[in-house]
N, C-alpha and C positions, 0 to 999 in steps of 0.2 A: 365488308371485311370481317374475318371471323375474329372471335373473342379470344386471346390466349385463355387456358386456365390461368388463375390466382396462384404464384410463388408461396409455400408453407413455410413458414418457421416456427421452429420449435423451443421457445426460451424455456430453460432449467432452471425454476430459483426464481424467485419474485421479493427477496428483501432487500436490503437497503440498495448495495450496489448496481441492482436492476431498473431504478426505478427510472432513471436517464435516458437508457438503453430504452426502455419500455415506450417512453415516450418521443423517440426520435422515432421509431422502427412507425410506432400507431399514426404520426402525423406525417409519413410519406409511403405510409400503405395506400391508399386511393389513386398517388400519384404515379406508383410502381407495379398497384395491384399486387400487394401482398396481404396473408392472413397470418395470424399472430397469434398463436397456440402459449401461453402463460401458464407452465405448472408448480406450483406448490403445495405444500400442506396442509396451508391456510389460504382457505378458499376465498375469506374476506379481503385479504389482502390483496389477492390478486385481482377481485374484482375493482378492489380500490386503486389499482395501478392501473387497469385497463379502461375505470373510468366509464365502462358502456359505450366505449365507442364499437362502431358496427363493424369494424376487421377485425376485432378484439376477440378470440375466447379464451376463457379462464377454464383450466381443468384441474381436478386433483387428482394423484395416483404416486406409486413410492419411485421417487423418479431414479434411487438407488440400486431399483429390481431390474433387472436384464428383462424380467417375462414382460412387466407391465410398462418397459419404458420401450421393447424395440416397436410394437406393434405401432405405435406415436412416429419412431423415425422414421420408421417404412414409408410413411404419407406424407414426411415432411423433405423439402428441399435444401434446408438449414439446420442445422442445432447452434445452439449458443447457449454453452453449459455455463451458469451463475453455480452451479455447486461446488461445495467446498472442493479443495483442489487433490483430496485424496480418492475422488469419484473419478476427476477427468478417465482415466487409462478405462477403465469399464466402457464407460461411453466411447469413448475413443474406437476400440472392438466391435463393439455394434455398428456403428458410423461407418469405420470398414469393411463390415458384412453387410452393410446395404447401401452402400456407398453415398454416404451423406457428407457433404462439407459441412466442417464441425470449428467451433469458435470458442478457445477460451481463454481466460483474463487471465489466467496461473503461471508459474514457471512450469517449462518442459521439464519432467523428471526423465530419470535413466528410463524409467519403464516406457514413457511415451515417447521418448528419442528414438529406443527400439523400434517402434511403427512406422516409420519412415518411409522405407520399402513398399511394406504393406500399403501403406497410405498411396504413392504411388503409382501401385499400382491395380489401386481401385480406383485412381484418378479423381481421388479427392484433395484438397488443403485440409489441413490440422492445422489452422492456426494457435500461435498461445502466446502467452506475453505480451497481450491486447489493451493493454488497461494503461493504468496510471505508474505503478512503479512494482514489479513488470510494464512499460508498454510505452508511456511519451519519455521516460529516461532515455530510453531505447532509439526511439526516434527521433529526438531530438539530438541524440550525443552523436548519430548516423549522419547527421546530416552536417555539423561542423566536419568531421571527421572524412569524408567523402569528400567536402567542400577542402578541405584542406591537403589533401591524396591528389584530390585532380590538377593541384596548382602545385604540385612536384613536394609537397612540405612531408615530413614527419614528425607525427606527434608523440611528444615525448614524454607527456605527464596527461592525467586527465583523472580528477576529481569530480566526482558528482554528490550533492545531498539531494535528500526530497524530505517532506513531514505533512504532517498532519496534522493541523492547529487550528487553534481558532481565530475568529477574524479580529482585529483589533475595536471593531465596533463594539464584538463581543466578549473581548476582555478583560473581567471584571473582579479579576479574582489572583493573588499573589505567587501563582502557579504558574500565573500565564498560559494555561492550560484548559481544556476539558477534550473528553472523550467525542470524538469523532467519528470513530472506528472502533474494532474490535478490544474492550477492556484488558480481556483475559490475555490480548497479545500484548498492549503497553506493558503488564505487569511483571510480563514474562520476557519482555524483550534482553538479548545480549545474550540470553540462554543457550543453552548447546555445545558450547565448545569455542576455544578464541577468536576472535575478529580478526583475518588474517587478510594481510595489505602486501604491496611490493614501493620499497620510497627509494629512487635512485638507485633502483637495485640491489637493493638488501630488502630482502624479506623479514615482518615485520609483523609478531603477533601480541593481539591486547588480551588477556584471560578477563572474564567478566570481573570477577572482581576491582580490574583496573580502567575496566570501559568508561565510566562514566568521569572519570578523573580524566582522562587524554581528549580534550577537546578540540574544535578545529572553530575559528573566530569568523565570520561574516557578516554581513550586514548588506543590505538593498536600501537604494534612499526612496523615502516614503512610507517604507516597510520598517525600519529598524533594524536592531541586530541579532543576532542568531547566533547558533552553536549547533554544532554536529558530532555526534561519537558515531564510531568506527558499528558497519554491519558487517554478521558474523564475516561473509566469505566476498571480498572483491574480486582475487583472484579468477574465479573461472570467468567472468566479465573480459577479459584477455582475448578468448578465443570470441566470445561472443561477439566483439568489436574489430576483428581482426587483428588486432594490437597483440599479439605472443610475448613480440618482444621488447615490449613497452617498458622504459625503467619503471614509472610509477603509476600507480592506478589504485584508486581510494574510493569505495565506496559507503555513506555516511546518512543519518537520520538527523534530520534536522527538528531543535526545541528551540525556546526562547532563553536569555543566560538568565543562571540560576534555577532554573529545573534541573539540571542533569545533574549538580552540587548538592542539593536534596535530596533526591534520587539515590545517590551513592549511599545515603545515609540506609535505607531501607534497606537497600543490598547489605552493611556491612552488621545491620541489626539483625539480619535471618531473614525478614519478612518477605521478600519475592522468592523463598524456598518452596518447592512446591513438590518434594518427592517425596515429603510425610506427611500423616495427619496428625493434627495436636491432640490432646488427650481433653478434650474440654467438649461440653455440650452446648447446644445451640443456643441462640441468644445471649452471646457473651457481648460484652461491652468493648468500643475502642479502648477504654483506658487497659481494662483489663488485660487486652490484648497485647497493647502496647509495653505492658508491666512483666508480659511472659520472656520477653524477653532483655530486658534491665536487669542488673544485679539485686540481688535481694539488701535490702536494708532495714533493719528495723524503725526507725524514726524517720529515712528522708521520703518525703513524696516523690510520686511519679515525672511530676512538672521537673523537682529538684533533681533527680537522678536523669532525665535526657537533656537540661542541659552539659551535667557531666560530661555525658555522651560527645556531646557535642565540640564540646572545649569549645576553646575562648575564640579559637580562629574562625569557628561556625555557627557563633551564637548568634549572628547575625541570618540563620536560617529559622531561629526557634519559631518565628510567630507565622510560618509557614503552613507546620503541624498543628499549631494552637488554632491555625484557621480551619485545617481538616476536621478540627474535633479528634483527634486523637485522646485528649482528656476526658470526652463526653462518658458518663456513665451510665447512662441510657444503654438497654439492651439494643442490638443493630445487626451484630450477625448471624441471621438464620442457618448458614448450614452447622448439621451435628457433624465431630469433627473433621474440624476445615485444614486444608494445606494450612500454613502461612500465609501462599499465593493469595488463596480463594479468600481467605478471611479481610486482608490487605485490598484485593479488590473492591469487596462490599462497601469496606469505609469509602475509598476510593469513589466510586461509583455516587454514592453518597452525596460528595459534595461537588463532583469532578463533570458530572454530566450535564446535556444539552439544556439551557431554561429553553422556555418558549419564546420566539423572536429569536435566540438564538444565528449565528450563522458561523459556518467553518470556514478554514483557508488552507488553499494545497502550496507547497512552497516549492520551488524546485529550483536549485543553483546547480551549474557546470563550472568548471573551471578548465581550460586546454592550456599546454603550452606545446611550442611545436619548430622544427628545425628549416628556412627554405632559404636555399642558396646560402648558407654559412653564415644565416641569423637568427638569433631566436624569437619567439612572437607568442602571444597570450592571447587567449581569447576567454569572455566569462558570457554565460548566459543565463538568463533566471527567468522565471515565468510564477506568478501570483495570482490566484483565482479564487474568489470569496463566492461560498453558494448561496444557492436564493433563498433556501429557508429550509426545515430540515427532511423533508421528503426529496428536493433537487439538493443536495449538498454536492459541497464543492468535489470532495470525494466520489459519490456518484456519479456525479458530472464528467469527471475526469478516466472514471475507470471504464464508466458504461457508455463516452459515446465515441471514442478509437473504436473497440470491439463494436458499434451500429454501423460507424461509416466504413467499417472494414466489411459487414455483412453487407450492406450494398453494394458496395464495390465486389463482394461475390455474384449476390445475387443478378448484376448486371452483365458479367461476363468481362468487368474489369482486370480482375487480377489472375493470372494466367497460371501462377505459382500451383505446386501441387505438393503432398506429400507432409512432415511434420516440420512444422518450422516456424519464424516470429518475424516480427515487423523492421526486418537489417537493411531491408533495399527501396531503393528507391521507386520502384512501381509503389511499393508500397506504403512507406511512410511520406514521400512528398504531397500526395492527394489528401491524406487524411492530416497532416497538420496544416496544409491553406484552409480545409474547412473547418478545423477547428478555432482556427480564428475568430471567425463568426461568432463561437460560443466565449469570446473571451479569453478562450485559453489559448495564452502566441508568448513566443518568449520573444525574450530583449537581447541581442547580441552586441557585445563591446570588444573589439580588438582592438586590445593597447602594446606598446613596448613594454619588450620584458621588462625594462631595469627599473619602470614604474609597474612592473606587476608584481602587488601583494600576494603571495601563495600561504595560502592556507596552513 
């Protein structure tokens, strides 16, 4: 019986959120007869992901360049773009000019919506919204929601949070926090313009400045309780879910309580401002920093002036800051001048990020409520996943292995779908969350009566 040739793929991006991916893809190569093309710009790293296993190769080249990246698709069967999400549409182009089915974790923008067509009819899928949140929100909310459609119901509210956190093992610090994920995005997050909701049919917007003030209360038993503030845009999630004309539809970032009440503080002091630079050279100190922005006083200290700040109703956050080191006088932030953002970062970074042993937690809450036969009915689902240490993080895990089992489900001849689009149907997301189970990651569904259902 003759050999098929070996199935190509072409992974883009070899840092954090690949490393999952990397390793689902390398440990049922043999069994699929696939090879594993891994490029980056750090050529250590990729070897370190692929580990020397024998379908494994590690290449470098600018995988941004049209010239230096089609000659790679030409040979390959697969792409699975890990690149920042302002790359996808480039690739996307090429992928269509040599018709390669292409993979990636992002949201669709306008520009890759437009390819659609094209996509079609080069008789490729463009998948996107593969991941974690883009990607199990997705297929997860699909799948109540279908489940709910087929048995005559309508759903008439439906809440979602996800976050990014750490695991409770790893806890240890009055933040309830650390960096998991990208810094410069915590820092910046609420930015851009209001958080804009629909509740019972009133539209419904939060200006950043108000975001971290309008909370929403939950809790999972085992897990503890939580908080979610409003992300910028739920609205077009509407069309995404079929739901148009849904009264309410809320989607939210989930912290621990007491983060996002600190949080506000930073916001209302300047420091997540990130469209100027300050007028200061590098290596300025937190206190310092912290001082640019406090009223000028002659006699009172900096300690004494952010209680001010704070008033009596918040002083219960001081020893928060006291923990970050914000009083430290120690020089700490290297860039010459910094946003606010970048400066606030640094400290951040500081004291916020991963120790060794370390491990993260991806959180995800649903909330449905829904109309059948002239009753009403609620449903909640939540799903908790702690990573294995910080090369597999829970994040990783989560984002990088929907986008692998959606790539073998290509590369099998499984998934029949062509053209630009994400994981809404059921060919599609039923397969890939029974296997994600295996990795731990399966949510909990509870349908209770509304008049015992707490809504957020």
């Amino acid at each position: 019986m003759q050999q098929l040739s070996p199935k190509s793929i072409l992974v883009l991006g070899a840092g954090l959120s690949s490393s999952s991916l990397i390793r689902y893809m390398l440990e049922r190569s043999s069994e699929f007869n696939w090879k594993i093309k891994v490029v980056d710009r750090d050529l250590d790293l990729v070897k370190q992901k692929i580990a020397g296993h024998e379908n494994g190769e590690a290449a470098v080249f600018n995988a941004i360049d049209s010239e230096q990246r089609k000659p790679e698709i030409e040979k390959s069967d697969l792409v699975i773009s890990m690149l920042p999400a302002r790359f996808h549409y480039e690739v996307a182009l090429d992928c269509i000019e040599l018709k390669t089915d292409l993979i990636t974790p992002s949201y669709i923008s306008e520009e890759m919506r437009s390819l659609d067509q094209k996509a079609k009819d080069a008789g490729i899928v463009i998948m996107n919204e593969i991941g974690v949140d883009p990607g199990l929100d997705h297929m997860s909310a699909m799948k109540i929601i279908h489940s709910v459609q087929s048995r005559g119901g309508k759903v008439t509210s439906f809440k979602s949070f996800c976050g990014g956190l750490i695991a409770p093992e790893s806890d240890d610090n009055p933040w309830n926090y650390k960096f998991t994920w990208n810094p410069r995005n915590v820092v910046l997050a609420g930015q851009g313009g209001a958080a804009s909701f629909i509740q019972n049919g009133e539209y419904k917007y939060i200006p950043y400045d108000r975001l971290f003030g309008r909370l929403h209360n939950m809790s999972i038993d085992g897990f503890g309780s939580f908080v979610g503030y409003a992300n910028r845009d739920s609205l077009s999630y509407r069309s995404t879910y079929g739901l148009d004309n849904i009264p309410t539809i809320f989607r939210g970032t989930l912290r621990r309580p007491g983060y996002c009440e600190a949080w506000n503080v930073f916001i209302e002091l300047g420091m997540t401002d990130d469209t100027y630079k300050m007028n200061v050279q590098k290596n300025i100190t937190p206190r310092s920093f912290l001082n640019s922005f406090l009223p000028y006083h002659a006699t009172k200290t900096v300690e004494e002036k952010l209680k001010e700040f704070l008033r009596e109703d918040r002083i219960h956050l001081y020893h928060r800051f006291e923990w970050l080191g914000v009083f430290n006088d120690e020089p700490l932030i290297e860039i010459e001048h910094p946003t606010p953002a970048q400066a606030l970062q640094q400290i951040l970074e500081h004291k916020l990020s991963l120790n060794d042993g370390d491990k993260d937690m991806l959180v995800m809450i649903h909330e449905f409520e829904y109309e059948l036969n002239g009753k009403n009915f609620g449903i909640t689902s939540h799903m908790v996943n702690i990573g294995e240490d910080q090369v597999y993080t829970s994040m990783s895990n989560t984002v990088g292995l929907p986008a692998a089992i959606c790539a073998k489900m290509i590369l099998n001849g499984e998934l029949k779908t062509k053209g630009v689009t994400l994981p809404v149907q059921p060919e599609v997301y039923t397969p890939i969350l029974k296997e994600l189970e295996s990795f731990d990651i399966q949510f909990v569904e509870k349908e209770i009566a509304l008049e015992v259902y707490s809504s957020c």
